[in-house]
Wavefront OBJ file of the C-alpha trace (Angstrom):
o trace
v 14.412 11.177 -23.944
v 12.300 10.206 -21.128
v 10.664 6.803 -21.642
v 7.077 6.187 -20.184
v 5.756 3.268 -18.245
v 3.226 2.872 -21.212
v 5.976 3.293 -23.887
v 7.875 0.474 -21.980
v 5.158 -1.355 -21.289
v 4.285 -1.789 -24.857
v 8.161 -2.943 -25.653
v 8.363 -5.204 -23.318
v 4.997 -7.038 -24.580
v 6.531 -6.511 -28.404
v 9.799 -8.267 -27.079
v 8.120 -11.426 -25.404
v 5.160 -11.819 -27.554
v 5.121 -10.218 -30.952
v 2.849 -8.026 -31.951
v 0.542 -5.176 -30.228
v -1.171 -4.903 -26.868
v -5.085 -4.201 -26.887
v -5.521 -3.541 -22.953
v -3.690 -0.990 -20.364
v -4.334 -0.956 -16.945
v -2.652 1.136 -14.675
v -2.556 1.522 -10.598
v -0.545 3.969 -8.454
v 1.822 2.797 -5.275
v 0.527 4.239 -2.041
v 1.935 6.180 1.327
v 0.524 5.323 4.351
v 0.646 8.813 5.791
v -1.049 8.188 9.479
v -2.152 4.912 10.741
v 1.046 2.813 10.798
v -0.154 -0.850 11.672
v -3.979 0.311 12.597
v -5.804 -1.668 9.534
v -5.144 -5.229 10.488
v -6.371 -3.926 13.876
v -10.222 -2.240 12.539
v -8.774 1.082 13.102
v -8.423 3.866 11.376
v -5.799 5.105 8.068
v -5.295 7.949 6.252
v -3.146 7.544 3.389
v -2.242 8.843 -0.285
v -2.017 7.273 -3.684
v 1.327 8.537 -5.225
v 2.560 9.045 -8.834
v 4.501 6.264 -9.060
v 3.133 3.014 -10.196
v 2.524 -0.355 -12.458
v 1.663 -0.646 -15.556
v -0.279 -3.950 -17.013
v -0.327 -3.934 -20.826
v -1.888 -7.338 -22.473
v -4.628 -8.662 -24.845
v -6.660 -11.876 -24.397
v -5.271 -15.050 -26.107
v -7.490 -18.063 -27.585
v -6.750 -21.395 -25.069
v -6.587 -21.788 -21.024
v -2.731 -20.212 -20.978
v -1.837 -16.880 -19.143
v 1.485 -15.844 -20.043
v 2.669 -12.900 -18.127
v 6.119 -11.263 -18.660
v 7.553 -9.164 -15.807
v 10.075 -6.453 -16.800
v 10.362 -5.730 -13.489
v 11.478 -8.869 -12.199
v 13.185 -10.576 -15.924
v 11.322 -13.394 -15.897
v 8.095 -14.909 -17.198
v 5.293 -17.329 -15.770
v 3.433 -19.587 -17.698
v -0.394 -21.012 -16.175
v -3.511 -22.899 -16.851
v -6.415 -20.317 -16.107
v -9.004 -23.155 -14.751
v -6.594 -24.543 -12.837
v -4.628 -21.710 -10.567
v -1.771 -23.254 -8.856
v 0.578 -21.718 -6.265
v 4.049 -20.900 -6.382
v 6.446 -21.281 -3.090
v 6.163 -18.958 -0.624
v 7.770 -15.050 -1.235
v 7.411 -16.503 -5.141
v 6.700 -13.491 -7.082
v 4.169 -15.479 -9.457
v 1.535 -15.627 -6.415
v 0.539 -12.002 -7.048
v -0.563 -11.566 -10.202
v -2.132 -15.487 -10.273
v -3.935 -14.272 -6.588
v -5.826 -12.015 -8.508
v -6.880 -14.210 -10.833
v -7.659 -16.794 -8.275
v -10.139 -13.993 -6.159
v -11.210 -12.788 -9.113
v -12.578 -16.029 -10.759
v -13.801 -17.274 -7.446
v -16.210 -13.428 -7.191
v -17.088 -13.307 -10.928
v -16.827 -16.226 -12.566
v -13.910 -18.100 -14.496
v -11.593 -16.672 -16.696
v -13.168 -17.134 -20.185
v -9.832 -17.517 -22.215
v -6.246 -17.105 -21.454
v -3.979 -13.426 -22.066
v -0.469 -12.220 -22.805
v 0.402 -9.332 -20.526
v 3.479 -7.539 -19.719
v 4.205 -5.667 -15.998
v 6.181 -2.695 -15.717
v 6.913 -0.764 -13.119
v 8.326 2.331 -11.225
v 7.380 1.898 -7.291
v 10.526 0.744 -5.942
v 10.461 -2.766 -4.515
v 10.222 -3.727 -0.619
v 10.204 -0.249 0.215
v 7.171 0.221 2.154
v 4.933 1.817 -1.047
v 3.123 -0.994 -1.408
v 4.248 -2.408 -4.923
v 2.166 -5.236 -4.253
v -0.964 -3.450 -3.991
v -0.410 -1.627 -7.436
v 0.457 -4.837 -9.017
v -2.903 -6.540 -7.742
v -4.462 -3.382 -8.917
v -3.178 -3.011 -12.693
v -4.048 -6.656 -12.895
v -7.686 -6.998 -12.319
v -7.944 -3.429 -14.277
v -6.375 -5.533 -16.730
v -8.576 -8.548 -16.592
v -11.745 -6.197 -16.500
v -11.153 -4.060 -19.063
v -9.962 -6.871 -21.022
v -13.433 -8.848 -20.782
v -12.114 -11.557 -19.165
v -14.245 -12.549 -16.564
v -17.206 -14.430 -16.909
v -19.620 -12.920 -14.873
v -18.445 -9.504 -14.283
v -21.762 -7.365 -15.670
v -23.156 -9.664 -13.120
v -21.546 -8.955 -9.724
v -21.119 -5.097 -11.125
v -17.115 -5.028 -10.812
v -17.064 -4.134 -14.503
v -19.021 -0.794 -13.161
v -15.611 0.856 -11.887
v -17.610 3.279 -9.931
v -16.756 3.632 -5.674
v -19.276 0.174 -4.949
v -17.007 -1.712 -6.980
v -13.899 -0.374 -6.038
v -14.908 -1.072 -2.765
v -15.608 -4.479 -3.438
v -12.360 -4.889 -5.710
v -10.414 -3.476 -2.463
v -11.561 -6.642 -0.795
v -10.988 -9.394 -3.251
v -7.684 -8.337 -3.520
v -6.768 -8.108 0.378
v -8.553 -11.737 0.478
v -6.152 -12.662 -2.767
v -2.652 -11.412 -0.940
v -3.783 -12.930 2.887
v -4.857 -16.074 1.306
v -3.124 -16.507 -1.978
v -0.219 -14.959 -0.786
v 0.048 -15.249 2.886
v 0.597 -12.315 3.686
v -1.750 -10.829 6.615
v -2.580 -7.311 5.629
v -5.317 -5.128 6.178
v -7.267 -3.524 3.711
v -5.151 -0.193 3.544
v -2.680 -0.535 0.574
v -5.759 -2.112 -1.978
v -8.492 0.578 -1.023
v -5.689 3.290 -1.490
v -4.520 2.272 -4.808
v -8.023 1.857 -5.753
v -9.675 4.759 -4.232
v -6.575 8.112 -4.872
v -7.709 11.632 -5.773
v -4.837 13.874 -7.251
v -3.950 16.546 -4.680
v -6.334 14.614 -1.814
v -6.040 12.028 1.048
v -7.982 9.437 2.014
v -9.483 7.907 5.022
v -10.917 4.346 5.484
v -11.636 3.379 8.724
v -11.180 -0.292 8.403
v -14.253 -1.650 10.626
v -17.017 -0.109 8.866
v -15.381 0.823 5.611
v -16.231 4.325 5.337
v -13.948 6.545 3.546
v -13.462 10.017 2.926
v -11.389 12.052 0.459
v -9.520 15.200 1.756
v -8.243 17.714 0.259
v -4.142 17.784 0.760
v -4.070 22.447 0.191
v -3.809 24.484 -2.966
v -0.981 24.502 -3.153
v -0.537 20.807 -1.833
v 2.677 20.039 0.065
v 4.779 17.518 -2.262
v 4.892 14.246 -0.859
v 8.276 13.396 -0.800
v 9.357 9.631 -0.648
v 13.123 8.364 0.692
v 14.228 5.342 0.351
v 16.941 3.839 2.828
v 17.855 0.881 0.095
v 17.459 -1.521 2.707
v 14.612 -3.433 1.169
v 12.392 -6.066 3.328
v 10.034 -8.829 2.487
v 6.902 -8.394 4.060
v 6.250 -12.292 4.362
v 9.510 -12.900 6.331
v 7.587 -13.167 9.170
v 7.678 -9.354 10.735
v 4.604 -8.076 9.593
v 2.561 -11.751 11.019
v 4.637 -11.360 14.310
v 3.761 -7.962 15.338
v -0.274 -8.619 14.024
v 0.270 -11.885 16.364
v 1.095 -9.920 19.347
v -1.385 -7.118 18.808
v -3.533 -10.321 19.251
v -2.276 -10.909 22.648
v -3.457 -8.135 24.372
v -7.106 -8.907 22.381
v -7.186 -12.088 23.506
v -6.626 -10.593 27.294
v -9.290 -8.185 26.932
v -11.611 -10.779 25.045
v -11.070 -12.907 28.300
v -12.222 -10.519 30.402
v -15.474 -9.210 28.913
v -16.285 -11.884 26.561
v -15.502 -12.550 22.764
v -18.873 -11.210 22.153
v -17.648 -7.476 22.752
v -13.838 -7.664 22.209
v -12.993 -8.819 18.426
v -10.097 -6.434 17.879
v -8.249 -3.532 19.811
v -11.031 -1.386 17.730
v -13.024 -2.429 20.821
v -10.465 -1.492 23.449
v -9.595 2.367 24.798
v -6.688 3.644 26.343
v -7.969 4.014 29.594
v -8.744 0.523 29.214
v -5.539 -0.780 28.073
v -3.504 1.655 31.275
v -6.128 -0.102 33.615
v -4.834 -3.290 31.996
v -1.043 -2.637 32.171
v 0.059 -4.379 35.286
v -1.803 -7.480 33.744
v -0.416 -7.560 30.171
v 2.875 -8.557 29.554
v 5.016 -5.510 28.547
v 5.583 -6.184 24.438
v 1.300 -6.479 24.050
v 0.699 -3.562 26.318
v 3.623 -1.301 24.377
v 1.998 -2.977 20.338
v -1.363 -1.878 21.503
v -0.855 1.669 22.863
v 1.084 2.265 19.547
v -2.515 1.372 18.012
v -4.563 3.119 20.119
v -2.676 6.687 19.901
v -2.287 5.797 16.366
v -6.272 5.437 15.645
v -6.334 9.209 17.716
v -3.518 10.725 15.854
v -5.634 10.033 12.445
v -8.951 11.141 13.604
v -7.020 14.507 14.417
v -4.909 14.309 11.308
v -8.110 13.936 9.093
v -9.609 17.190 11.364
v -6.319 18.851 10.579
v -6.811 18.950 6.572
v -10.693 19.776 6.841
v -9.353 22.849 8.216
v -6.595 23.605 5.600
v -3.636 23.485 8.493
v -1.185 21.090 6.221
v 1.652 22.184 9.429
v -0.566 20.712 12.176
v -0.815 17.459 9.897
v 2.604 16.800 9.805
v 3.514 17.167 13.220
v 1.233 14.072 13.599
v 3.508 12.631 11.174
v 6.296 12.982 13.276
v 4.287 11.939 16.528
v 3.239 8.643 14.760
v 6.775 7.957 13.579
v 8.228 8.197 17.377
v 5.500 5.731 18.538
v 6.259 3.546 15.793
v 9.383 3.707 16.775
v 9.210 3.356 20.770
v 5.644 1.265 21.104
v 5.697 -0.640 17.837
v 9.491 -1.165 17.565
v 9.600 -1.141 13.696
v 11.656 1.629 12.777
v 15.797 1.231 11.968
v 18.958 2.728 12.384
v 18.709 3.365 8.475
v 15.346 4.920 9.004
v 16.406 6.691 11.718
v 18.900 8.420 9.696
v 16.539 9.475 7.080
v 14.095 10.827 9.652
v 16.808 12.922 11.231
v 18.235 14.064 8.257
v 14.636 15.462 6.772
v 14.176 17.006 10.225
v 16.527 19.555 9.804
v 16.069 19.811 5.928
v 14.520 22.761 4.345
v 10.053 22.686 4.091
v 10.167 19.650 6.182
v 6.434 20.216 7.875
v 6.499 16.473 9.505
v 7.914 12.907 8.154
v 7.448 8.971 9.169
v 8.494 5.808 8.579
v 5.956 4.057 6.141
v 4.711 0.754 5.480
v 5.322 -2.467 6.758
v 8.563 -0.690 8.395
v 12.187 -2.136 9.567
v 13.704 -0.903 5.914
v 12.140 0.434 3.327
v 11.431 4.216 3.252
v 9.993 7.361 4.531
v 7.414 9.643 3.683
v 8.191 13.297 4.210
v 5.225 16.597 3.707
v 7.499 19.255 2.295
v 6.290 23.022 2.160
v 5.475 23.848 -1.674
v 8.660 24.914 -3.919
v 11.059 23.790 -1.386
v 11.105 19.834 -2.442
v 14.322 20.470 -4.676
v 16.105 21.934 -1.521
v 14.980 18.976 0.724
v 15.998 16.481 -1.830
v 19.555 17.434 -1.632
v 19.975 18.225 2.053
v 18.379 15.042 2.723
v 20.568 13.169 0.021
v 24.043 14.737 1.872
v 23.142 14.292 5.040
v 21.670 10.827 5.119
v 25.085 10.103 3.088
v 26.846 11.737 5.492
v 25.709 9.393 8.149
v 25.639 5.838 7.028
v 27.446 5.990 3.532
v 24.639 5.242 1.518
v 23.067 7.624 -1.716
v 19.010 7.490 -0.792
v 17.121 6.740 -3.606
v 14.228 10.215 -3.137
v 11.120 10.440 -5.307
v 9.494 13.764 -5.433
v 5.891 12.699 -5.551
v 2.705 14.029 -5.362
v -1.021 12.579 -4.396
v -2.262 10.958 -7.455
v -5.007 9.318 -9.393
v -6.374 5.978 -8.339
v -5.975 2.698 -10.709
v -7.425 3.392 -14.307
v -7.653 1.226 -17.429
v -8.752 1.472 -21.244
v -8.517 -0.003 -24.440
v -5.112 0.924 -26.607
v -4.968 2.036 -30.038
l 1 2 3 4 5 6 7 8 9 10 11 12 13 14 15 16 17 18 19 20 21 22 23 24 25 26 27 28 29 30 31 32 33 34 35 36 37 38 39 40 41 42 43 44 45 46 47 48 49 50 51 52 53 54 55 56 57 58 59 60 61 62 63 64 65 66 67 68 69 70 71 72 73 74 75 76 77 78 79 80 81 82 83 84 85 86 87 88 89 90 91 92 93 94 95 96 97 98 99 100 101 102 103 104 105 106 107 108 109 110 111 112 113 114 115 116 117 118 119 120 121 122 123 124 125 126 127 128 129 130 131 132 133 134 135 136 137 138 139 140 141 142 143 144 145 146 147 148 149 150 151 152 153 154 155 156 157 158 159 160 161 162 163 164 165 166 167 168 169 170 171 172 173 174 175 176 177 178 179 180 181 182 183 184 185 186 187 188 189 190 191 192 193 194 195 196 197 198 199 200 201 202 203 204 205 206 207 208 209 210 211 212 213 214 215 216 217 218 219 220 221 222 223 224 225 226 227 228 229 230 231 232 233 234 235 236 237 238 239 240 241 242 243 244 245 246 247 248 249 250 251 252 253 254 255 256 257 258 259 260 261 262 263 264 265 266 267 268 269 270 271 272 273 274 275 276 277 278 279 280 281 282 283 284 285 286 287 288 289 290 291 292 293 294 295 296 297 298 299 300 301 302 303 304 305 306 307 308 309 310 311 312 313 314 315 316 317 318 319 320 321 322 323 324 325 326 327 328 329 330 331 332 333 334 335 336 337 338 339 340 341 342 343 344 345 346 347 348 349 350 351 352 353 354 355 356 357 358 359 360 361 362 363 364 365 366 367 368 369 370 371 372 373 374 375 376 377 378 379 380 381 382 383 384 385 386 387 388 389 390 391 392 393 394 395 396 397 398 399 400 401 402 403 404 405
């Protein structure tokens, strides 16, 4: 028998603190399906929330301790609500106390402490943004669970797309300056914001968003993981946003900070003007961003008119400049992108994420996902010696939470 995330959710908080949950919150993973490396840069995503995700099961407890139990990890953490400290950096514990760190600081302080438990099925430094549905099951959690002080006020309780919106944000300010980690705003708006069978866009300047349909029947979204994990705070992720900065800061000097705040502000004719004056890494980092913003404004034009094909040769376009201009692709996720390439429904397939491990995400033709799944699994083994783990997913639900029975 098939266990659920909310059946083991509710056994794990049994096994480490006796008795019965009163709160679930749940909140999906995420693909990043165009716009690799465009959101710390104001440009423009489109992405999916995916059925995989974590699970936040707790109840509030009398007293200034949170305990929080993760199943996912083995271990426990143990903190004083009014007093939030931080763990190490790469600590696992800075996640869930970020959120309630932002939280607290937007709506008030935590009235009491909680017990919660953290399961979880989105697989771990692959790209899918883990993170993001961990920061999202956890203020569900706190929400729902009448936590925070002033919550009616600021209208986060509401749960409706203003508050999402402004959730989104907290959370991104909890992982950049909790955590450390300099992200952009994609992986919290999409776990927030999912529609089953739709995409999203967010363009990350202004912060408007649209949902788009993914076909009837949609394409299954199908997920493969090299098993090469990475840690987004090993200093990849702040290196390439650093030299993205570079060629800002050349454009900035020649117009003026007053016009140039990000490569939002730059074109392409611009940056080939430019080319002989940048050094060659800034000038390769930015075209990747550029094209990139492009490819998504015609990948989002693509599913307004129902051609799901056109959309995933994008997919493949924006993997090869990730590849070339970004320089954040592998030899393992190489192999997975040439093995899906000649795999049965594949309409298009990129690296996703943070990139340099992790996985892929892969549009495969409805009823031919089974078929992929096994071509991909023989001939990625075939070529480096490795099993892929490959989740069959499809778009999914944003974060939800409710009181349990």
């Amino acid at each position: 028998m098939t266990v659920t995330l909310e059946e083991a959710a509710r056994a794990a908080f049994r096994s480490a603190f006796d008795g019965e949950p009163t709160i679930l919150a749940e909140a999906p993973g995420r693909v990043e399906l165009l716009g690799n490396h465009t959101d710390h840069n104001d440009g423009l995503v489109l992405a999916a929330a995916i059925d995989l995700s974590t699970v936040v099961v707790g109840r509030p407890r009398p007293g200034p301790v949170a305990r929080v139990w993760s199943a996912i990890k083995g271990a426990g953490d143990s903190f004083d609500v009014g007093d939030i400290g931080r763990q190490p950096p790469k600590d696992w514990r800075n996640y869930h106390r970020g959120v309630c760190w932002a939280l607290a600081g937007a709506a008030g302080p935590l009235v009491e402490g909680f017990d919660a438990a953290i399961v979880g099925d989105v697989p771990l430094g692959g790209g899918l943004s883990s993170s993001a549905s961990l920061q999202g099951a956890m203020a569900l959690f706190l929400l729902h669970a009448g936590l925070l002080s002033r919550s009616e006020e600021t209208g986060l309780d509401d749960l409706d797309d203003r508050a999402r919106l402004a959730l989104a944000r907290l959370l991104r300010r909890s992982e950049n300056e909790f955590v450390g980690v300099q992200s952009g705003p994609l992986d919290q708006f999409t776990s927030l914001f999912g529609r089953r069978d739709h995409a999203l866009t967010l363009d990350c300047r202004s912060f408007e968003y649209e949902r788009l349909p993914l076909g009837d029947p949609p394409p299954a979204v199908v997920v493969c993981d090299t098993k090469d994990p990475h840690e987004l705070a090993d200093g990849m992720y702040n290196r390439r946003r650093a030299e993205c900065e570079r060629a800002v800061a050349y454009f900035r000097r020649q117009r003026g900070a007053d016009r140039v705040s990000s490569l939002r502000d730059v074109t392409l004719d611009d940056l080939d003007a430019a080319r002989d004056a940048l050094d060659p890494v800034a000038f390769r980092r930015a075209r990747h961003v550029l094209t990139e913003n492009a490819r998504v404004a015609a990948g989002a034009a693509a599913l307004r008119d129902g051609d799901v094909a056109a959309f995933g040769a994008l997919m493949s376009a924006s993997h090869a400049s990730s590849r070339d201009d970004f320089e954040n692709s592998s030899p393992a996720l190489e192999a997975l992108i040439a093995a899906a390439g000649s795999s049965p429904g594949f309409l298009g397939g990129k690296l996703t994420g943070a990139g340099w491990a992790g996985c892929t995400v892969n549009l495969v033709a409805p009823g031919h996902a089974d078929a992929f799944k096994a071509s991909v699994r023989d001939r990625y083994r075939s070529a480096t010696g490795t099993d892929p783990d490959i989740h069959v997913c499809h778009a999914a639900q944003g974060a939800h939470g409710r009181a349990l029975r």
